[in-house]
TIPA-38630 format. One record per residue (C-alpha): residue in three letters; x, y, z. Coordinates in steps of 0.5 Angstrom, whole numbers. Example, Ala and Ser with C-alpha at 12.3 -4.5 7.8 and 13.67 -1.06 7.14 Angstrom:
<recs>
  resn   east  north     up
   ALA     25     -9     16
   SER     27     -2     14
</recs>
This chain:
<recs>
  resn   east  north     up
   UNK    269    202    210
   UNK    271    200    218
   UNK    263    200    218
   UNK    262    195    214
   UNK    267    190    216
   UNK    267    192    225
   UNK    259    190    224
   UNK    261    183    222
   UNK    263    182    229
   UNK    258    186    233
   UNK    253    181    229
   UNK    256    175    232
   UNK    256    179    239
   UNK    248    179    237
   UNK    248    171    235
   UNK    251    170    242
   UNK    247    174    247
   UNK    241    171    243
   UNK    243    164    247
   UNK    238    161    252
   UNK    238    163    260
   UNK    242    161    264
   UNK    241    153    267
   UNK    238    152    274
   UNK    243    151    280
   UNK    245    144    281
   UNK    242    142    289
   UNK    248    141    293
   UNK    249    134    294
   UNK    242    132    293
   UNK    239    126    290
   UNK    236    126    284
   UNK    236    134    285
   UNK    229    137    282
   UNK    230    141    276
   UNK    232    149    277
   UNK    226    153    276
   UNK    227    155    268
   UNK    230    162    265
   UNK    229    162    259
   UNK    229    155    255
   UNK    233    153    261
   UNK    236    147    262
   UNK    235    141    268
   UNK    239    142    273
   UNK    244    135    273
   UNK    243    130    278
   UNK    246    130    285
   UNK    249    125    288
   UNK    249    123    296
   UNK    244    128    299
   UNK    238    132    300
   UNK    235    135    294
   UNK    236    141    290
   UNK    233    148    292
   UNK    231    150    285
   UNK    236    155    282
   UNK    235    162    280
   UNK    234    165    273
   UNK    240    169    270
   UNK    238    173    263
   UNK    242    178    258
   UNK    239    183    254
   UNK    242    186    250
   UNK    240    193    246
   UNK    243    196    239
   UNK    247    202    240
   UNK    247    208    233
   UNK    253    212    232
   UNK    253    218    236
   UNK    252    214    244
   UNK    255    217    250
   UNK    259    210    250
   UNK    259    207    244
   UNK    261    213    240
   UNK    262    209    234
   UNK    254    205    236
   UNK    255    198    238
   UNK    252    194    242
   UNK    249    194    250
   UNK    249    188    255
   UNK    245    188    262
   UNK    245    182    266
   UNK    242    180    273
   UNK    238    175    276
   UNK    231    175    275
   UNK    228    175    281
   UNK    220    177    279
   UNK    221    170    276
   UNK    217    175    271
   UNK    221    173    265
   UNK    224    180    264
   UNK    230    184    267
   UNK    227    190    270
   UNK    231    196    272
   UNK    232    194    279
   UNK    235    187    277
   UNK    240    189    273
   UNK    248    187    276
   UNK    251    189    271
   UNK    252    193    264
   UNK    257    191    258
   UNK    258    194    252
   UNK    261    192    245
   UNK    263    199    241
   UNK    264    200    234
   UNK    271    202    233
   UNK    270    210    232
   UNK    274    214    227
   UNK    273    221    228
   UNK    276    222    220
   UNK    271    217    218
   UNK    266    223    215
   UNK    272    226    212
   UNK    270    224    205
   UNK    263    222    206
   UNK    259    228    209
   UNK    255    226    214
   UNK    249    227    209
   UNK    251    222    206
   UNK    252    217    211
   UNK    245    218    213
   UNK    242    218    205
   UNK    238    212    206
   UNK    240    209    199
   UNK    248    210    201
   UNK    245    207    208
   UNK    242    201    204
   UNK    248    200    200
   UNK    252    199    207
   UNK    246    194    209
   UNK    247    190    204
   UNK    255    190    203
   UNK    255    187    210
   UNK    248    182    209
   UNK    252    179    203
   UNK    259    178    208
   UNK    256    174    212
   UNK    251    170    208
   UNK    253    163    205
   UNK    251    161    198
   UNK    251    155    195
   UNK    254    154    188
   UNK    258    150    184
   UNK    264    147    185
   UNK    266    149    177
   UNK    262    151    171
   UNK    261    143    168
   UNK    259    140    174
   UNK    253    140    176
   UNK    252    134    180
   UNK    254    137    186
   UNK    255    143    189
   UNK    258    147    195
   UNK    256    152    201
   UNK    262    157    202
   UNK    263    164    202
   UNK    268    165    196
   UNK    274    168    197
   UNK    274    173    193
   UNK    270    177    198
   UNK    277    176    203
   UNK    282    179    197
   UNK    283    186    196
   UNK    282    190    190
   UNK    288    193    188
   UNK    285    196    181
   UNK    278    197    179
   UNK    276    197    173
   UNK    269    200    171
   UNK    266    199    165
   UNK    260    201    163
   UNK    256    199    156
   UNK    251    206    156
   UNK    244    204    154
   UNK    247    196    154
   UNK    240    193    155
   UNK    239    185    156
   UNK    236    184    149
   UNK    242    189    147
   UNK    247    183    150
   UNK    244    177    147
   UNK    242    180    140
   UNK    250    183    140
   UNK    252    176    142
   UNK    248    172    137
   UNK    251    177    132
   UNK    258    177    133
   UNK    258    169    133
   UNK    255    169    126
   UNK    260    174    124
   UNK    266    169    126
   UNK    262    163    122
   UNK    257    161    128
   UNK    251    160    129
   UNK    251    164    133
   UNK    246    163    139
   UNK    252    159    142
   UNK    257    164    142
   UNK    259    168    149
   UNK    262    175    149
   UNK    268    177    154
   UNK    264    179    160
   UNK    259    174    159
   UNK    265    168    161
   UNK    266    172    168
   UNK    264    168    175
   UNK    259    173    177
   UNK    252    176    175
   UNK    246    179    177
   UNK    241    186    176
   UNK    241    193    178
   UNK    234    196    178
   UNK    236    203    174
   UNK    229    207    177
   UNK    232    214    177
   UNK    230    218    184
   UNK    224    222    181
   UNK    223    217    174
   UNK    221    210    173
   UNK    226    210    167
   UNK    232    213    168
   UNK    237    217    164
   UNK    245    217    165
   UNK    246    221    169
   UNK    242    219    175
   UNK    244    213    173
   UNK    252    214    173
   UNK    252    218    179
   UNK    248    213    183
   UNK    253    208    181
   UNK    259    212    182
   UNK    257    215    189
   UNK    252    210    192
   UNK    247    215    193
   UNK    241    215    187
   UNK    239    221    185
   UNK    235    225    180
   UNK    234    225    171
   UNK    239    230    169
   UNK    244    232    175
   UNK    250    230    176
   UNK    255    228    183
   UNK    249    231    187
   UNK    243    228    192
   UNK    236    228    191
   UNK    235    234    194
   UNK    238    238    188
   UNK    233    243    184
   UNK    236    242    177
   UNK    237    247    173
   UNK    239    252    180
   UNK    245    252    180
   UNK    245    255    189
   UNK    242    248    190
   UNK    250    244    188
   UNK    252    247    195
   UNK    251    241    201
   UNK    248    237    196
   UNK    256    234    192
   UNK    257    227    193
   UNK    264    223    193
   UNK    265    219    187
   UNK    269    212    188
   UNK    274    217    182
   UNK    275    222    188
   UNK    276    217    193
   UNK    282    213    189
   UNK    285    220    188
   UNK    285    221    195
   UNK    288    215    196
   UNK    294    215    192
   UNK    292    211    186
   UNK    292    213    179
   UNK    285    215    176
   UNK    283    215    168
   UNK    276    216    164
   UNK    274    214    158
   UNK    268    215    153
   UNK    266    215    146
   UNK    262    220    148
   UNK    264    227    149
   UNK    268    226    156
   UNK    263    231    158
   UNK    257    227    157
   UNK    253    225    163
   UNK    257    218    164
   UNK    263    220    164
   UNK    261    227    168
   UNK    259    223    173
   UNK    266    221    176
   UNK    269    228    176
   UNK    264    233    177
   UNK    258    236    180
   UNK    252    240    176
   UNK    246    241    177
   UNK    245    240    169
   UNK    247    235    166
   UNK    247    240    160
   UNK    251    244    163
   UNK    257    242    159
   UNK    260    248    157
   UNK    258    256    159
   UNK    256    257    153
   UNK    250    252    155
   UNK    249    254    161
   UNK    244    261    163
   UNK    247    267    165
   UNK    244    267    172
   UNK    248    260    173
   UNK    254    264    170
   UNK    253    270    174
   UNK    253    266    180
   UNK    260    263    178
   UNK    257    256    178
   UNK    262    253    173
   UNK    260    249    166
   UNK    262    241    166
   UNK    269    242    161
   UNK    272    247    166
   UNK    271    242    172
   UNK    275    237    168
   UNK    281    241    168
   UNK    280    244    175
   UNK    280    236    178
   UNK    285    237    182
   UNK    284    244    185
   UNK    277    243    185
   UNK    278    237    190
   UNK    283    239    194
   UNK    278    245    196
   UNK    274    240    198
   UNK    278    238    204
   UNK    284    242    208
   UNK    291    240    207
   UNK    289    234    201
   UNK    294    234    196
   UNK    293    229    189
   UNK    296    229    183
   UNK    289    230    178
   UNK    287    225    174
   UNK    292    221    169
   UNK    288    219    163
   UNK    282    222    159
   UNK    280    219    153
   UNK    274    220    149
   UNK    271    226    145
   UNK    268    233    146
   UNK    273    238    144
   UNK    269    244    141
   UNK    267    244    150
   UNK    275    245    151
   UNK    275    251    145
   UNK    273    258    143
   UNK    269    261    140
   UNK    274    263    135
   UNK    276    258    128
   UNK    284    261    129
   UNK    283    255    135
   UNK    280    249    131
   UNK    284    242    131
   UNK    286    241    124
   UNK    282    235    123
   UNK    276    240    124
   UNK    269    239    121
   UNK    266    245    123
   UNK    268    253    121
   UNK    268    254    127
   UNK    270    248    132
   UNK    269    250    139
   UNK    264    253    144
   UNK    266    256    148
   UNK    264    264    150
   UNK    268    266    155
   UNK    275    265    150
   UNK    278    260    155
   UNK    282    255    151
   UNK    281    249    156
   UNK    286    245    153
   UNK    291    250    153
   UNK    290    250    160
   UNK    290    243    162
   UNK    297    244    158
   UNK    299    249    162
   UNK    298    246    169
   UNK    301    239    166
   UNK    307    240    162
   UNK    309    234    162
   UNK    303    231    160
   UNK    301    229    154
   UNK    295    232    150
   UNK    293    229    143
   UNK    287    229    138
   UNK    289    224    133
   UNK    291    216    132
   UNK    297    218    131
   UNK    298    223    137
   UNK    294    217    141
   UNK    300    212    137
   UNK    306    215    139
   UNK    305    216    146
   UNK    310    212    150
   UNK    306    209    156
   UNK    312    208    160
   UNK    314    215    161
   UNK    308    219    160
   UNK    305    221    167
   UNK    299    224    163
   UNK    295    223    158
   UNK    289    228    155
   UNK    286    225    148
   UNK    280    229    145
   UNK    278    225    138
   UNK    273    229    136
   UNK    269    235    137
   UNK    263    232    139
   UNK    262    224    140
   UNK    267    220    137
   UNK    265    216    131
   UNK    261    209    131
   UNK    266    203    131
   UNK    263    201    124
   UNK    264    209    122
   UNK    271    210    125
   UNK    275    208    119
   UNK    271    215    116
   UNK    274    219    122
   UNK    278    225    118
   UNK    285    225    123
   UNK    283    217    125
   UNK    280    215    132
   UNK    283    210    137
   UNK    279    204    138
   UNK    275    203    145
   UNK    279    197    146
   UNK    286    201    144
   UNK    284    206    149
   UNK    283    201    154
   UNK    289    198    153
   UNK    293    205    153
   UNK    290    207    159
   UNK    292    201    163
   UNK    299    202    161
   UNK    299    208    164
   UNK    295    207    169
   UNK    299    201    172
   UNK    306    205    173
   UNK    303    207    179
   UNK    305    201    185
   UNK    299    203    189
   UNK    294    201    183
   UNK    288    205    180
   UNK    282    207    178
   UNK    278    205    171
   UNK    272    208    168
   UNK    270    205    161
   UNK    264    208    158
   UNK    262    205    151
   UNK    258    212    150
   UNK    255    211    143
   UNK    251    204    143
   UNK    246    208    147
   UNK    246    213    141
   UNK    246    207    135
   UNK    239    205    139
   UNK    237    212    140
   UNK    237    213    132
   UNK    233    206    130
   UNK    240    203    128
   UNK    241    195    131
   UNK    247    194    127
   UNK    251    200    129
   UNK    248    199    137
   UNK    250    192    136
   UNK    257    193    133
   UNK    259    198    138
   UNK    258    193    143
   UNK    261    189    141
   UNK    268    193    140
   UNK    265    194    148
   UNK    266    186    149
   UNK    273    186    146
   UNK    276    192    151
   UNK    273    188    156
   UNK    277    183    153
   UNK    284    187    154
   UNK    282    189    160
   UNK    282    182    163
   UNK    288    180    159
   UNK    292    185    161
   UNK    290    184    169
   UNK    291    180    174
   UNK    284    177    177
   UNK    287    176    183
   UNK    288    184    184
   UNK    283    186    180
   UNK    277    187    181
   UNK    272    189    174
   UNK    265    189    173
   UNK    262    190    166
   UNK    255    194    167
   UNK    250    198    163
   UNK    246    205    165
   UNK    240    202    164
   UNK    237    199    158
   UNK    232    202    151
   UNK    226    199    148
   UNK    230    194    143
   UNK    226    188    142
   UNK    228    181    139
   UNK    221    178    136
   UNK    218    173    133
   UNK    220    165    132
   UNK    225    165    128
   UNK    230    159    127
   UNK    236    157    130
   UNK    242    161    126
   UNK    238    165    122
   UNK    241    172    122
   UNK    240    176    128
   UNK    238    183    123
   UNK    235    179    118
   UNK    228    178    117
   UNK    224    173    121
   UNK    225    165    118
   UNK    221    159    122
   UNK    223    153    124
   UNK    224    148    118
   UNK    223    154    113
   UNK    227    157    108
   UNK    222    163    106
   UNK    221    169    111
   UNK    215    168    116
   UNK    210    173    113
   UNK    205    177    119
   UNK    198    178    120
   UNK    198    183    114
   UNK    201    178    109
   UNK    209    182    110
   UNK    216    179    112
   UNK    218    182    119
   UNK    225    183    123
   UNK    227    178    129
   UNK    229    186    131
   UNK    225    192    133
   UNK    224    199    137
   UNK    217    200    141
   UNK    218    207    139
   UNK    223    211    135
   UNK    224    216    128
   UNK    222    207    125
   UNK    223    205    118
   UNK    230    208    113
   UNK    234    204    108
   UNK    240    207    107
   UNK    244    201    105
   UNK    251    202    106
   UNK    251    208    110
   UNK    255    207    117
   UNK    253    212    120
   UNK    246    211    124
   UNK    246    219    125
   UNK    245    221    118
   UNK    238    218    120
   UNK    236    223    123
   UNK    237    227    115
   UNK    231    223    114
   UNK    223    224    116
   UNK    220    219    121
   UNK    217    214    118
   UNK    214    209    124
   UNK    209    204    122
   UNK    209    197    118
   UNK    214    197    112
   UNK    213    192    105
   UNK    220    189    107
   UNK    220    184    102
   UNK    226    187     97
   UNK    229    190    102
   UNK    236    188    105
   UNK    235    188    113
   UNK    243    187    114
   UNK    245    192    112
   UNK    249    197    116
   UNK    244    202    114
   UNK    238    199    115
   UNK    233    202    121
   UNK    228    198    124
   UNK    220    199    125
   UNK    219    203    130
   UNK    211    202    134
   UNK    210    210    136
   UNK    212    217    132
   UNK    218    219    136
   UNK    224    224    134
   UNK    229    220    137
   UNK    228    213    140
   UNK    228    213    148
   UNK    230    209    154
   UNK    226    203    157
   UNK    225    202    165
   UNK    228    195    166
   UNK    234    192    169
   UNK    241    192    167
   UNK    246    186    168
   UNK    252    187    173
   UNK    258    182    170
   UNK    264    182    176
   UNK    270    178    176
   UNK    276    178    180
   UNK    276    181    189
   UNK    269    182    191
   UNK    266    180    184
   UNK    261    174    189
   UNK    257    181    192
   UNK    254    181    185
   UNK    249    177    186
   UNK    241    178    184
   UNK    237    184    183
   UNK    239    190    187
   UNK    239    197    187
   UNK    244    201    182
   UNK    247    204    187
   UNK    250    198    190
   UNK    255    198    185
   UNK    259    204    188
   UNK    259    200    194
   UNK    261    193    192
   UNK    268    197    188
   UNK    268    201    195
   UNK    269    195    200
   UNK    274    191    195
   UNK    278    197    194
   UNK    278    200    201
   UNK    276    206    198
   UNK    274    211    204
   UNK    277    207    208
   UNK    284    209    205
   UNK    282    216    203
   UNK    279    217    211
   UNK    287    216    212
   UNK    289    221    208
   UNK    284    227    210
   UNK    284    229    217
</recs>
């Protein structure tokens, strides 16, 4: 945004006016001429050579006055310089001694709230995102010079701040806690022969690190929709709403209007690049909602899940503006032309088809597939408006997809969630990967030489947690870790920008004292011992645990974690002695009787690599990441060109 860089020099114009007063005049010709009577901090006169001393000199003062947007002069705000002789010798320019007045304007664009509305400028959370953007531009850090040296180390402000991202890449491990990372690491290195502890996932090598603070606007522990929408808009919202501000009444659908927020999605799309959504999750789920639409309820994922004052009030269901994207879009702003996102991937189908069995998929689980009351076929629609897209429901339509000549692609794998990574093989027709999906994408994607916008979302290591099921939640993450993988293989770094984040995190605990290299899922074995540590009760326990959640189930080989849910909740201590924990059935203990296991309030990690990932960099507020993807892209500064 023009804002984020033209502030860099007005704060140079600062630093300058911020300089001592003038020095005294120098006597003319004088000997030894005595000191000017100071201004501020100022100098001695210089010594004068072969005459009378000095008279002593006058004071000359600059101050100066920061102007907001909107100033009569500076239209864009900037800065106001008054400068005179203090003739008072009181310190101060008063009024009367002013001689002269300057000013250092902003640049001002008339179009620059074209695509974000005044009301979003003025967010205080969008206006914090800006602020720290630019207080990140201007601050050096120290750093090692490489990753294995550390006996020295170099002051510089790192050249990915200076490039341009020509992609961005968001991904995004949905419930992807600190613990869930370092217990998921740990696994995989035991499952490639290791220890385990030593081993890293792809993201964890990126150069980049820091926090995001996931507090929803009215919840100390969030959910993914007030996250998502922070993430994707810059502007921290409430639970259960999506693409809107704080000021929406969820459930009230009367309250959307003036209160829809620009997504970096849409501000791709305006600016010519290629836009894709991928999820695991049903692609109308809250996360990947939150790219592409505005719903004053993240349940609103179909008509059939809205009420009928919503409906009457044509207030439109999640799935329809998913199809309606590029209509919808181009509604909002005069004259805009887009061509609509390129590539959709996830699950969700029975939210695109009728209530009717005669349009059910032929990999169909339910009698009757879809959910949809008012009979429209969503699918058949986005065919319609796209007809040399491509729409696929299976691993062998998702195969044949040739990515140099597809223009659109439009895959639904499943009619609700697609299945956990360690249950696809189970799937009916067959499921793609996340890691295939990833690849595909970016295939299609790339053609367009003006780049592209990515939103990755691992949906269902979120739903593993929720079920008390560490390994599928692990496992899950780490096919999440593999996508990231081929994302940065298949792109350049220096035109990329990739950042690897979670919505927020889950009460998933890594216990106890367990030895080096015991197994992540098994029970808890000490130090130089070879028999489970026992506790107070005398009974083995597990390195992982939830505070809260339905607990305890042995389902041996079961890889499903939702066919838990089957089976009555059963928190508490459990006699573990003959029970295989590393099974993929296993459910661990949980603290507190819960239907389902919930969410936890602590920071997530942010992981960045490629042009602008140095301005991830300690604990901030979610909604940073929206305006780090923003500056490295030029996303608003590109789509203010567009709309007029």
């Amino acid at each position: 945004m023009n804002k984020l860089i033209l502030s860099i020099a007005v704060a140079s114009a600062l630093a300058l006016t911020g300089c001592d007063g003038d020095d005294g005049k120098d006597g003319i010709n004088g000997t030894n001429g005595a000191d000017g009577t100071p201004g501020m901090d100022g100098a001695p006169g210089q010594d004068g050579s072969d005459g009378a001393p000095g008279s002593d000199g006058l004071d000359s003062l600059i101050n100066s006055i920061e102007l907001a947007a909107g100033h009569d002069i500076c239209l864009g705000g900037g800065v106001q310089f008054d400068s005179g002789l203090d003739d008072n010798d009181n310190g101060t320019l008063e009024a009367e001694e002013i001689d002269d007045t300057s000013y250092a304007c902003l640049p001002y664009d008339p179009v620059s709230e074209a695509v974000v509305t005044v009301e979003t400028l003025n967010n205080p959370w969008f206006k914090d995102g800006q602020d720290y953007i630019e207080q990140a531009l201007m601050t050096p850090y120290d750093v090692a010079p490489t990753a294995t040296t550390r006996a020295s180390s170099t002051t510089y402000v790192a050249p990915t701040t200076t490039r341009k991202a020509k992609n961005v890449i968001l991904f995004v491990g949905d419930g992807m806690g600190i613990s869930t990372v370092t217990a998921a690491r740990i696994l995989e290195g035991q499952m490639n022969g290791g220890m385990g502890e030593e081993n890293v996932l792809s993201f964890g090598s990126m150069p980049f690190a820091g926090l995001a603070k996931t507090y929803n606007v009215d919840a100390q522990t969030p959910d993914s929709a007030g996250t998502m929408t922070a993430m994707m808009s810059g502007v921290k919202t409430d639970v259960g709403v999506i693409g809107v501000d704080e000021d929406i009444v969820r459930g009230d659908c009367s309250t959307v209007a003036g209160n829809e927020l620009v997504t970096a999605l849409e501000l791709a799309e305006i600016a010519g690049k290629s836009t894709g959504v991928i999820s695991t999750a049903r692609i109308t789920h809250a996360t990947p909602a939150a790219t592409y639409a505005k719903s004053a309820d993240r349940n609103w994922e179909d008509v059939s899940d809205m009420p009928t004052e919503a409906v009457d009030a044509g207030c439109e269901d999640i799935a329809s503006q998913l199809v309606n994207f590029e209509a919808n879009l181009e509604a909002r702003f005069s004259d805009l032309d887009v061509d609509g996102i390129e590539v959709v991937m996830g699950g969700g189908r029975r939210h695109f088809l009728p209530k009717d069995a005669s349009f059910n998929s032929p990999d169909a689980v339910s009698s009757t597939e879809g959910d949809r009351t008012d009979g429209r076929d969503l699918t058949a629609e986005w065919q319609a408006t796209y007809p040399q897209g491509t729409y696929v429901y299976d691993k062998m339509g998702f195969e044949s997809v040739n990515t140099a000549t597809t223009s659109k692609l439009f895959g639904l794998f499943n009619e609700s969630h697609m299945q956990y990574e360690a249950d696809r093989k189970n799937d009916v027709a067959g499921e793609p990967s996340l890691r295939d999906m990833t690849a595909k994408a970016i295939e299609v994607l790339d053609n367009n030489e003006e780049g592209f916008f990515l939103m990755v979302e691992s949906g269902r290591i979120d739903h593993g947690h929720h079920a008390g099921n560490a390994y599928t939640a692990l496992t899950d993450t780490i096919e999440f870790a593999e996508a990231v993988k081929a994302a940065m293989e298949m792109t350049n770094d220096q035109e990329t920008l990739i950042i690897v984040t979670a919505d927020h995190s889950h009460v998933f605990t890594i216990a106890g004292y367990p030895k080096r290299g015991n197994p992540i899922l098994g029970k808890v074995v000490g130090v130089g011992s070879d028999t489970p540590a026992e506790a107070a009760d005398g009974m083995p326990y597990t390195t992982l645990g939830y505070t809260n959640g339905r607990g305890f189930m042995n389902l041996g080989s079961d890889t499903n974690a939702d066919a838990g849910y089957g089976v009555d909740i059963n928190a508490g201590r459990m006699d573990l002695s003959d029970v295989d924990t590393t099974t993929p059935g296993y459910h661990q203990e949980a603290l507190v009787p819960m239907s389902s296991e919930t969410h936890a309030g602590e920071d997530v990690g942010i992981y960045a690599s490629g042009p602008g990932a140095s301005l991830v960099t300690g604990t901030n507020e979610q909604s940073i990441i929206f305006h780090v993807m923003d500056y490295a892209a030029e996303l608003t500064t590109n789509a203010d060109q567009v709309v007029e």
